[in-house]
N, C-alpha and C positions, 0 to 999 in steps of 0.2 A: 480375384478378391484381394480387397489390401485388407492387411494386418498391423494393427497396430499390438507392438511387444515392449513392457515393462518388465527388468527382472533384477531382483538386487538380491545378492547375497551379501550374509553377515556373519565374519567368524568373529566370535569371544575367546581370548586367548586366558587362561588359568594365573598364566605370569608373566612379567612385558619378555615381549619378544628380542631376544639377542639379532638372530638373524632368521631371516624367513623369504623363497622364492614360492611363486607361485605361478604354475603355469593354466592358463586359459583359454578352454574351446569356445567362446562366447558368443563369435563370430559368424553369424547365416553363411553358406556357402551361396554365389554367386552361379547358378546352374539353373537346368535347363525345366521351366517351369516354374522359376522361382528369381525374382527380379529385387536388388534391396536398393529399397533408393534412399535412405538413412539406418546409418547405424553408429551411436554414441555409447561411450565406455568412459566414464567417470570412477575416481579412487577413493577414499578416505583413508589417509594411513597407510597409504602403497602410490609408490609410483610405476610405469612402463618403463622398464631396460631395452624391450626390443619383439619387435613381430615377426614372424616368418609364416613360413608354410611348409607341414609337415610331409611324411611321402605319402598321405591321405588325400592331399590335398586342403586340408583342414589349417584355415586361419588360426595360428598358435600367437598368445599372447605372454609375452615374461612382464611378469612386475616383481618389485622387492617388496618389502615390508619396511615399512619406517622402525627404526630400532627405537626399544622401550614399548612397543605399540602395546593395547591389549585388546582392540578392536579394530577390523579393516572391514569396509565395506566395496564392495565390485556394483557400479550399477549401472544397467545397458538399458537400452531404450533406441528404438529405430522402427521403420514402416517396408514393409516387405510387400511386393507383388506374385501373388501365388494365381497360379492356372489349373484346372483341372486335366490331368493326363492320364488320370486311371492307378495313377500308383507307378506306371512306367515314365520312367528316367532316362532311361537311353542305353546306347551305345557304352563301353567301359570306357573309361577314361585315367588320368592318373600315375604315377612313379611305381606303385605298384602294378605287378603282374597279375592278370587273372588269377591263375593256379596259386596264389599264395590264400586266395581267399576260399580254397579247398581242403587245406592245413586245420586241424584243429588247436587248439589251445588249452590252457590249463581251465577255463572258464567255460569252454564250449564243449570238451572232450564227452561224449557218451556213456553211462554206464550203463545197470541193466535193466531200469526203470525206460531209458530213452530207444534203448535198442529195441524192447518190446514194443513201441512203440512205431521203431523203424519197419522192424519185420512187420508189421499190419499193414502199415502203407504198402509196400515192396508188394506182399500179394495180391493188392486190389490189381495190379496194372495197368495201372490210368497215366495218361499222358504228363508231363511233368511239370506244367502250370498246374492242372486237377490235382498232382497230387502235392502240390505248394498248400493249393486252397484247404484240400482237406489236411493239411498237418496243423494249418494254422486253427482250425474248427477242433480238430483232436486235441490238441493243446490246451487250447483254451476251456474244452470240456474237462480235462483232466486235471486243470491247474488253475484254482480260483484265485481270482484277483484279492489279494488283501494286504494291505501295508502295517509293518512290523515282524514279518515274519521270517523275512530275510536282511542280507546285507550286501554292499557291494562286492564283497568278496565269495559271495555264496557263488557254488558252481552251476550250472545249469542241470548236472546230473540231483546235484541235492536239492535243489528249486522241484526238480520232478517227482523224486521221490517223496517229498515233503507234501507235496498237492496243491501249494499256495503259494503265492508271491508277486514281485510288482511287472510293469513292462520293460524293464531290464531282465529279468527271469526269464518270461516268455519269449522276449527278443532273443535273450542266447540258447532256449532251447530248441528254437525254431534254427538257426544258424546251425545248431550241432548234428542234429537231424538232419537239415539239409545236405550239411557237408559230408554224412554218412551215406547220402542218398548221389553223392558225385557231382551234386549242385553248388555252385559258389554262392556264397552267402555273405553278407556282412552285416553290421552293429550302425544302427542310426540315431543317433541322439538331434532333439528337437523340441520345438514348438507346437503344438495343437490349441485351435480356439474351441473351449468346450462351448457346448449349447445349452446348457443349466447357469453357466456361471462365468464370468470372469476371472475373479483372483483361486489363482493355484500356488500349493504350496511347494510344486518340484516341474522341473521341464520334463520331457517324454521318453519316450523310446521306443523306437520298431526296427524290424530286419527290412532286407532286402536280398532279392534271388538273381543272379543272373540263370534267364531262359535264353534259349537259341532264338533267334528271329525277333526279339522284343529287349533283349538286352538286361540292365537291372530295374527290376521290379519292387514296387515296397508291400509289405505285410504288416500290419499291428494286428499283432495275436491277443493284445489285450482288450482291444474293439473289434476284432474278426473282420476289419475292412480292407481296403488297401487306401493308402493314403491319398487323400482329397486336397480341394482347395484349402482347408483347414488346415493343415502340416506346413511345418517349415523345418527344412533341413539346415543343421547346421554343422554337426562333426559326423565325421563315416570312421571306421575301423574294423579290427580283426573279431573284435569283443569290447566290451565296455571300456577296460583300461585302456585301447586307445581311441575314445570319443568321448573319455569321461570332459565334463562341466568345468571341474578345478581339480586339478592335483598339484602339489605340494611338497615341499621337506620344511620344516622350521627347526630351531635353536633355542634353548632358554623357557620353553613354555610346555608343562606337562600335557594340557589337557587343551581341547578346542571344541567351543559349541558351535556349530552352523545351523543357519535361520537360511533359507531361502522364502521368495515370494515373486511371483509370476501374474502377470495382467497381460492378456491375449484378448484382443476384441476388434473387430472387424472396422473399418473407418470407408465411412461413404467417398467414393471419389467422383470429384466435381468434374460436370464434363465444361472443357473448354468452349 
């Protein structure tokens, strides 16, 4: 399937900015099931200092901020070639070690809303793909999708207890659970073409498990599938903070409003 992807973020700054870095996951990861055959990054009020690549593997983008600014705009736009593989990925790959992605974190750590939920799994004793499937079905029975209700600093254990939250919530409490269950797990931040609609107001998020014999696999707990031709992957991490969209420090400016907007829509390809 190609994909065609619009996405502009807008921050408004309260006062002109002194100074301001900002770094950038914007970038589709080039992997296996997933082909970009353009990708453009435009500024308004920011330039590129410099790109790398993280130990994620995740295309990192630095730009500045034009001093004085009070608005910067980021806008990407590129055509992606996605295949259907089940939601499996492969093989591990990467600077990172497996076993780091068995470590919990401040965002994924369990409490005892999540643990009850671990011990349920643990006694069905079902095989460990079954019981991916069914944590991601628990979840999502136990934790309604609604926006406003958290933030990106909510933890996965308060997202649980809470009952509600976005697919960043359900992505880290499927991760924390996993990693309670001796499964490696990690934080996918992306693209989905919805089927209702085109323009979105936020890009996506799902986990992913490494199983034995199938390697990592994806989950979105917020749709109870595994990821299709419709996904695009573009940052991987421990938990959100490292796959987040834009992170940042500025100088000179109290307050910041961010506007994002997303166009996801499938583009016919001509055959030669």
């Amino acid at each position: 399937m190609r994909l065609s992807i619009k996405h502009t973020t807008r921050y408004r700054f309260s006062d002109p900015v002194v100074h301001a870095l900002q770094r950038l996951r914007l970038t589709p990861k080039a992997t296996q099931g997933q082909k970009i055959l353009k990708w453009d990054m435009t500024y308004e009020n920011a330039h590129e200092e410099l790109q790398y690549e993280d130990q994620h593997h995740n295309t990192v983008t630095l730009v500045a901020v034009e001093p004085e600014a009070r608005e910067v705009i980021v806008r990407c736009e590129g055509l992606v070639d996605t295949e259907d593989n089940a939601g499996v990925i492969g093989v591990h790959s990467g600077h990172m070690p497996l076993w780091s992605f068995l470590g919990q974190t401040d965002l994924t750590r369990p409490g005892p809303s999540m643990k009850k939920l671990i011990r349920e799994l643990e006694a069905k004793g079902e095989t460990k793909i079954n019981i991916l499937h069914s944590l991601s079905q628990s979840i999502r029975d136990r934790v309604e999708y609604k926006t406003g209700e958290t933030q990106v600093e909510t933890t996965a254990e308060e997202a649980m207890k809470h009952g509600s939250g976005v697919c960043q919530d359900h992505a880290q409490i499927f991760i924390g659970a996993a990693r309670a269950l001796e499964i490696p797990a990690r934080y996918v931040s992306g693209y989905l073409m919805m089927n209702d609609r085109v323009e979105q107001e936020a890009t996506h998020a799902w986990a992913e498990a490494h199983v034995d014999g199938l390697g990592w696999v994806g989950f979105d707990v917020s749709n109870v599938i595994s990821p299709d031709p419709r996904y695009v992957r573009v940052a991987t991490g421990r938990d959100y903070r490292d796959a987040a969209p834009i992170t940042g420090i500025s100088f000179g400016a109290r307050s910041e409003d961010l506007q994002v907007a997303v166009a996801v829509e499938q583009q016919q390809v001509v055959q030669q």
